[in-house]
Structures are given as structure tokens and as C-alpha cells.
C-alpha positions as CSV (number, residue, x, y, z in Angstrom):
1,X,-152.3,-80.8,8.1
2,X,-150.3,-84.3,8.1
3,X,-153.2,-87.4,7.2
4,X,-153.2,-89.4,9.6
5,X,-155.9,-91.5,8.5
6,X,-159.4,-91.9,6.1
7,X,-162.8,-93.0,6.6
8,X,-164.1,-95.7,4.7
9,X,-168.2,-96.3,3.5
10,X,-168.5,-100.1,3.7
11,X,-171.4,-100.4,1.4
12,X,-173.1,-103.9,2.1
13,X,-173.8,-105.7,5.6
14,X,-172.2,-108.9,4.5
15,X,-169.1,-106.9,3.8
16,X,-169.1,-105.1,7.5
17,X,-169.1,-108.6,8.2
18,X,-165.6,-110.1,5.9
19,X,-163.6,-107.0,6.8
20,X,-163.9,-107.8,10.4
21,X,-163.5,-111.5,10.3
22,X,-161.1,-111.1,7.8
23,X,-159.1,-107.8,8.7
24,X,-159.0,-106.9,4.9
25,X,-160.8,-104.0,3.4
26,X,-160.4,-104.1,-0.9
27,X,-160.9,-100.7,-2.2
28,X,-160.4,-99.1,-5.6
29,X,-160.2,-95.4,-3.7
30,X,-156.5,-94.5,-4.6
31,X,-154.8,-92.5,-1.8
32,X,-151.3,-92.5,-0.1
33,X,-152.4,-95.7,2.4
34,X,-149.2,-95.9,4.6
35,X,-148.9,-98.6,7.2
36,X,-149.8,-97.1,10.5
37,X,-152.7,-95.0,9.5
38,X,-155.9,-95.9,10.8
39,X,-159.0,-96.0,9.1
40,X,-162.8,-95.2,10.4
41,X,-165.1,-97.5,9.0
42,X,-168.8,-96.3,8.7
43,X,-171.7,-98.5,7.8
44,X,-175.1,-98.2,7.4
45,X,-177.3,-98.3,10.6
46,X,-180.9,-98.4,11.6
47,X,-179.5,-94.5,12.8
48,X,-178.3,-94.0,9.4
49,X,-174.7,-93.9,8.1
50,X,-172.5,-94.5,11.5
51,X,-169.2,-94.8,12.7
52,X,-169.0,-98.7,13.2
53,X,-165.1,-99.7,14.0
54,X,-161.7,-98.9,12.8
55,X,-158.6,-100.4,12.1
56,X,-154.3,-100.0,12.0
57,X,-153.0,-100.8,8.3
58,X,-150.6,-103.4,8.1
59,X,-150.0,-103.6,4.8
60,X,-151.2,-102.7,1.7
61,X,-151.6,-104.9,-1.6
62,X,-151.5,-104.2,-5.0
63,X,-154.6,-106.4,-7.0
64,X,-152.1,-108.2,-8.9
65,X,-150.3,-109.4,-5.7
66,X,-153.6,-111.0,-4.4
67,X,-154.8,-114.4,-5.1
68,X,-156.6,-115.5,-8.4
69,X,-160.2,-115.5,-6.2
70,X,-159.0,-112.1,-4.8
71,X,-158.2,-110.4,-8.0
72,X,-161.3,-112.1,-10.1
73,X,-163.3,-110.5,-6.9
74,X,-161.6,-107.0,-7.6
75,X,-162.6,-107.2,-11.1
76,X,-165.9,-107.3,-10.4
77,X,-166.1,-104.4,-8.1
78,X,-163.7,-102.2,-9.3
79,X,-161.1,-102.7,-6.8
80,X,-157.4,-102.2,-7.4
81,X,-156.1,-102.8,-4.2
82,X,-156.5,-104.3,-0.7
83,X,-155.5,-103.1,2.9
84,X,-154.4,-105.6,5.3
85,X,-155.1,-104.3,9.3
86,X,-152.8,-105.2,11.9
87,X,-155.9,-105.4,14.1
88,X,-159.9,-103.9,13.9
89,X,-161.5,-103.1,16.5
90,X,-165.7,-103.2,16.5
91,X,-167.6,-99.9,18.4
92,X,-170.0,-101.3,20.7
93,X,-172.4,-99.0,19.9
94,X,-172.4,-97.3,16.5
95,X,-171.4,-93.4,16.4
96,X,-174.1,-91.7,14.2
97,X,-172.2,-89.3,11.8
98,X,-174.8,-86.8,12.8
99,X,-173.9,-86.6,16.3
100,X,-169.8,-86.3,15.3
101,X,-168.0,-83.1,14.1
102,X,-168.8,-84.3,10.6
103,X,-172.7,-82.9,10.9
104,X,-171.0,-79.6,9.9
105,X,-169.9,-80.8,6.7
106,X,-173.0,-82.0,5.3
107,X,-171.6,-84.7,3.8
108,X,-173.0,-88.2,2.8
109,X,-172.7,-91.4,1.6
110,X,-169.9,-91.5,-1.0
111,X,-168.6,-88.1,-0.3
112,X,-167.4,-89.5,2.5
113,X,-165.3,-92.5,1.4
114,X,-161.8,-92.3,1.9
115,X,-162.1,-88.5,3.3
116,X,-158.9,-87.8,4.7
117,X,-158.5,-86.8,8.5
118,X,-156.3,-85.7,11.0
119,X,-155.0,-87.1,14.3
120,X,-157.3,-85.3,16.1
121,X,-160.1,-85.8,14.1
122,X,-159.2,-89.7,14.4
123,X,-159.3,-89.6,18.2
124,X,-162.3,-87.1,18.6
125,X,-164.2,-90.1,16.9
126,X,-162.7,-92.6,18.4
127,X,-163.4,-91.2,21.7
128,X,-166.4,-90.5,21.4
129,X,-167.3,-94.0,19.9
130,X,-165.6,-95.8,22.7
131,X,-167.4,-93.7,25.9
């Protein structure tokens, strides 16, 4: 099945925060990012780990193409690489992963970061996020 996008584990409130002010998500998870595939963003809740937003990549950077604040930044956290969004968008109401398809998989915290999904899997979320 063709990957039409990834979840990513935002790990720290503040950061929920800079990737959706900033539309810019720096991750050291290496996968075949393609501009155009969309990316689930989960976050921790007072549900527990939920779907919070998503987001269409624009472009993707490599750390050495980033600033000198950026790359010192990436350093610190491990991060090789950043992901530009043409646009995020915020859920309204987070989607517990426990009440998605993903309940079945038993999976948690950093088994889930960048997990690859399909189109439908994107949409099933996203639908059911956005209801």
C-alpha cells in the first residue's frame, strides 16, 4: 500500500504550540517525506495521547539548509531535518487514539511516531476528528 502520509508524537505542549504558529515540525525520524503527504499530529491530552491537527508538507529541509539557531536547535534534540507545511489545520476537539482504528494496534507513545498510513487511514482520522 502506497504512503500517503505519517503520524507524528509531538512530545512537549510548548512544541504543539511552535508547529502550529510556526507550520514547521523538526524531526530526526528518517522516512521518504514527499511534498503533498499529510501528516497526523498527536499530542498528549488530558484523554491521553490524541489526534490533535494535521498538516500538507510543503517542503522539506535538510539541517544544514536551516538557519544557525535552527541547526544549533537540532543539535540539541537530535533532529536532522525540518518539514515545512503548506498549511495545519488544529482539530477542535482532540481524537483519542483509543477511540480510532489504531486501538487494535496496541500501540503507544513512540511506536507510534512517524508510523506510516494509507489514504484511507488519513481520511478515516481525519473524518472522524472533524465531525
Amino acid at each position: 500500500m502506497a504512503t500517503e502520509g505519517y503520524i507524528l508524537r509531538i512530545a512537549k505542549k510548548e512544541w504543539v504550540e511552535k508547529v502550529f504558529n510556526s507550520a514547521i515540525y523538526y524531526t530526526g525520524a528518517r522516512r521518504k517525506w514527499q511534498t503533498g503527504q499529510t501528516i497526523l499530529f498527536v499530542g498528549k491530552t488530558e484523554f491521553g495521547d490524541a489526534f490533535i491537527g494535521y498538516g500538507v508538507i510543503e517542503n522539506i529541509y535538510e539541517k544544514e539548509e536551516l538557519s544557525e539557531e535552527e541547526q544549533r536547535e537540532c543539535e540539541t534534540y537530535g533532529w536532522s531535518q525540518a518539514l515545512e507545511f503548506k498549511y495545519v489545520m488544529r482539530f477542535e476537539k482532540p481524537l483519542p487514539l483509543k477511540e480510532t482504528f489504531l486501538k487494535e494496534l496496541k500501540l503507544r507513545g513512540k511506536t507510534l511516531h512517524s508510523l506510516p498510513l494509507t489514504k484511507e487511514q488519513l481520511n478515516s482520522i481525519i473524518n472522524q476528528a472533524e465531525k
